[in-house]
N, C-alpha and C positions, 0 to 999 in steps of 0.2 A: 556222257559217261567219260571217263580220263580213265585214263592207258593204267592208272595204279587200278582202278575198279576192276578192268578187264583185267589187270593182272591176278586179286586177289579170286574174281569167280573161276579164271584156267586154275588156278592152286587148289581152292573147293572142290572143282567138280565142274562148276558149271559150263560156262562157253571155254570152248578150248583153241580159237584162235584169235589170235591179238592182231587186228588192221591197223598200219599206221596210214594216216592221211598225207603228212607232207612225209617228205621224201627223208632217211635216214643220212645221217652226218657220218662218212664211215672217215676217217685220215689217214689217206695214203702219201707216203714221201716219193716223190719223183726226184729222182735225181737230173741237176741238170746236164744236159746234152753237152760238148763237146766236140772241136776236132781236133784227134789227136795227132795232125799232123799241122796244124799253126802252132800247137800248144808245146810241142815238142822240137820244131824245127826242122821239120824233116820236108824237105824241097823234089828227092826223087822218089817215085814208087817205084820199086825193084820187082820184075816179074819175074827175077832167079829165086826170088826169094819165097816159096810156098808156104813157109811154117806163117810168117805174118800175114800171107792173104787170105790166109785159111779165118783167119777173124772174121772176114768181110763177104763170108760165104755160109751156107743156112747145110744142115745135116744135109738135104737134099743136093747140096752142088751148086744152090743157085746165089746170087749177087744179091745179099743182105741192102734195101733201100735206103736214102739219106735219113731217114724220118728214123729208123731203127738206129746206125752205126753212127750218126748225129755228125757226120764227117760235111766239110762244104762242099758245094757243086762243083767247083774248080779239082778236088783229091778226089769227090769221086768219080768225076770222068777218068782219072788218071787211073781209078784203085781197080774200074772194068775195062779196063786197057788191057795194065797190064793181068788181069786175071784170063782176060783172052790170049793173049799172047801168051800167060804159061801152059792154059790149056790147047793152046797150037800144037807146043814142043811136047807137049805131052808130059808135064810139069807138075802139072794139076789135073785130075782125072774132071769127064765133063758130069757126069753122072756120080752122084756120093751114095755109095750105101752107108750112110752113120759115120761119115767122115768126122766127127768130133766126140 
């Protein structure tokens, strides 16, 4: 039986759920990844700077992964540096309630 048959018997009356066997085509766009600190030229991570680190940080407070903020290994050693050192001074709270 093809998917049009089992369509027309759901429409009827008759069987009312349609199985598909191989796996459905759905097209999602991913954007590609970036870092936006080769891409922009930006050489120092500033831990004065809260408003920008707050990017690289999840509602909860915590340090957004490479694989999410697509930054290289080399920025984000530097990006949880300084997000420690502003949450030293007390800069950046350590704990976010809905910081964003």
């Amino acid at each position: 039986m093809a998917i049009d048959d089992l369509a027309k018997k759901a429409a009827e009356g008759g069987e009312s759920e349609i199985r598909y066997l191989s796996q459905l085509d759905i097209q999602t766009q991913t954007t590609k990844k970036f870092c936006r600190f080769k891409k922009y030229g930006i050489k120092y991570v500033d831990y004065k700077d809260p408003d920008f680190l707050l990017q690289f940080v999840n509602e909860q407070g915590k340090i957004l992964p490479r694989r999410y903020t697509g930054t290289s290994l080399k920025y984000q050693r530097k990006v949880s540096t300084a997000i420690k050192r502003a949450r030293h001074l007390a800069l950046m709270p350590f704990i976010g309630d809905q910081l964003k």
